[in-house]
C-alpha positions as CSV (number, residue, x, y, z in Angstrom):
1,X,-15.5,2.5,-30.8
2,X,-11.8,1.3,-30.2
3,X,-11.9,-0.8,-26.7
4,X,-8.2,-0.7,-26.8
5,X,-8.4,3.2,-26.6
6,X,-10.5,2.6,-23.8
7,X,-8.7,0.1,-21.9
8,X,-5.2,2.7,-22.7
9,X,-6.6,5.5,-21.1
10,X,-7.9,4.0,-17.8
11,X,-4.3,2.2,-17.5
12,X,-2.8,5.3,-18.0
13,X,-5.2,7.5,-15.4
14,X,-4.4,4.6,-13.0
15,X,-1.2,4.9,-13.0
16,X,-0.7,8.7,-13.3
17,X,-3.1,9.1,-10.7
18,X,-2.2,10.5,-7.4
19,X,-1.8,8.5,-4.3
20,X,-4.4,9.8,-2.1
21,X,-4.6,7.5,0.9
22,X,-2.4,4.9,2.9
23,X,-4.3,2.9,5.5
24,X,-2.2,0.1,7.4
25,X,-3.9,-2.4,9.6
26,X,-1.7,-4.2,11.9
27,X,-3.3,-7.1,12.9
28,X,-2.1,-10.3,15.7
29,X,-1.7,-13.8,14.7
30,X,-2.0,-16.4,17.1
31,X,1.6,-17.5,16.9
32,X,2.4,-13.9,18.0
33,X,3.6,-13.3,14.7
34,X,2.6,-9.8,13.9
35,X,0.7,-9.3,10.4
36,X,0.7,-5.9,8.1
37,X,-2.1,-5.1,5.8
38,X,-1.9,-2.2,3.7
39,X,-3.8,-0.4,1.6
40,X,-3.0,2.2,-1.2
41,X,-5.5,4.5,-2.9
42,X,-5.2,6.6,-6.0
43,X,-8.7,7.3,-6.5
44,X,-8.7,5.5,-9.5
45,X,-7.7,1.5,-7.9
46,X,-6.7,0.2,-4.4
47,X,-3.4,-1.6,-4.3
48,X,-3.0,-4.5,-1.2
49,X,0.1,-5.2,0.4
50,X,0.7,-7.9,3.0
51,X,3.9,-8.6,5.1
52,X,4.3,-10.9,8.0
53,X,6.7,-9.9,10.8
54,X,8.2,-12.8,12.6
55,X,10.5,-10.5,14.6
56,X,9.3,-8.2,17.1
57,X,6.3,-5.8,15.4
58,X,6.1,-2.4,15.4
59,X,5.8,-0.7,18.9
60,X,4.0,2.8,17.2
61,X,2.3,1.9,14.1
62,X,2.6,6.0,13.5
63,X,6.7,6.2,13.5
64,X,6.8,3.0,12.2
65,X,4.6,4.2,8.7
66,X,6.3,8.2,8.7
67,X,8.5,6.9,6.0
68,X,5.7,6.7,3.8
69,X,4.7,10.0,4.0
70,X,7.8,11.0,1.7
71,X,5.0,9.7,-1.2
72,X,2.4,12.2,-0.8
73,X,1.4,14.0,-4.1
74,X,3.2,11.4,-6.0
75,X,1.5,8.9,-8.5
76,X,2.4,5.1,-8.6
77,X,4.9,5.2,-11.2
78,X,6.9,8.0,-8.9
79,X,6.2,6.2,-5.9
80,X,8.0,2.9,-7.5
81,X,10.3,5.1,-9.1
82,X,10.9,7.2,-5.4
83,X,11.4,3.6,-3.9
84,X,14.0,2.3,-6.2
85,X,16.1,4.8,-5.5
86,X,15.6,5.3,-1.9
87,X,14.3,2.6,-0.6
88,X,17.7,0.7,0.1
89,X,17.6,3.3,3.4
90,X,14.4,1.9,4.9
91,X,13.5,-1.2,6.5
92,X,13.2,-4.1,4.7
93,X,9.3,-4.6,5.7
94,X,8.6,-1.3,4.4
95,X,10.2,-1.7,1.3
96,X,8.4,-5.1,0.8
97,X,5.1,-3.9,2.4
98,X,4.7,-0.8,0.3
99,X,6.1,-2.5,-3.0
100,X,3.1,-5.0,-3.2
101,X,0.5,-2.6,-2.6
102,X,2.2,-0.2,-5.6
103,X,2.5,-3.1,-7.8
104,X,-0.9,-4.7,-7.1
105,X,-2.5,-0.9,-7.7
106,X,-0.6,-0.7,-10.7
107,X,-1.9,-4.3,-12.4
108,X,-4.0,-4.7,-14.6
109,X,-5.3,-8.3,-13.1
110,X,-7.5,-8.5,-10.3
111,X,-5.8,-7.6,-7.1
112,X,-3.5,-10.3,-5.6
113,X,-5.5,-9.5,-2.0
114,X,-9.2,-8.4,-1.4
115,X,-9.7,-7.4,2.3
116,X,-13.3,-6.3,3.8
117,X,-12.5,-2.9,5.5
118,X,-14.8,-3.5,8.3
119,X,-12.9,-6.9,9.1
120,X,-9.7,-5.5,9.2
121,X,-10.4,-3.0,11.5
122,X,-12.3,-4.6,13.9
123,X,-9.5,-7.3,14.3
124,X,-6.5,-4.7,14.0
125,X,-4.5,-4.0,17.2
126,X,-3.4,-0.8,15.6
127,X,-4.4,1.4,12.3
128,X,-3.1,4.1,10.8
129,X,-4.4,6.1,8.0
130,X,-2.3,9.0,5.8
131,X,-4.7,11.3,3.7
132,X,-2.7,12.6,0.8
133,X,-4.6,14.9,-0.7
């Protein structure tokens, strides 16, 4: 049996795969900085993405996240491609947010972040979740 065939074919189904759910916690830090956790699904992997707001944080987690519904029924590879070429448009958090969570679900290493569900939203001051499918 040829491992590498192996190892080809579940790279390629996790990057092919559709996204199938976005779930951002938005969570308070103590110095009133305002921290964003989110996390991207493709059925296959989840990909983390963290940012740290400094400014003011998002007033509706909802409007705030919309822009990421342009993704739905893409895969990663569309998604970074989608975000290349628009993402100059959206907010700079957003960009940075949503670009470590597609490169983190894309890698091959161990995920950069590993968050306990449960946790997060029993700390989050707001959550949103986006079902793609």
């Amino acid at each position: 049996m040829n491992m590498n065939a192996t190892h080809t074919v579940s790279i390629k189904n996790q990057l092919s795969s559709q996204l199938r759910q976005i779930e951002i916690f938005q969570l308070e830090d103590s110095d009133h900085a305002t921290t964003l956790i989110l996390k991207l699904s493709n059925g296959v992997r989840v990909g983390w993405g963290e940012y740290r707001i400094l400014t003011s944080p998002p007033t509706d987690l909802v409007k705030w996240a919309c822009t990421y519904h342009h993704l739905a029924g893409m895969s990663a590879i569309q998604a970074i491609d989608y975000l290349v070429r628009y993402g100059g448009s959206w907010h700079p958090a957003k960009v940075q947010l949503i670009e470590s969570a597609l490169l983190d679900l894309c890698s091959t290493n161990d995920p950069t972040f590993t968050y306990n569900v449960n946790d997060l939203t029993s700390l989050a001051v707001a959550y949103y979740i986006f079902i793609l499918e």
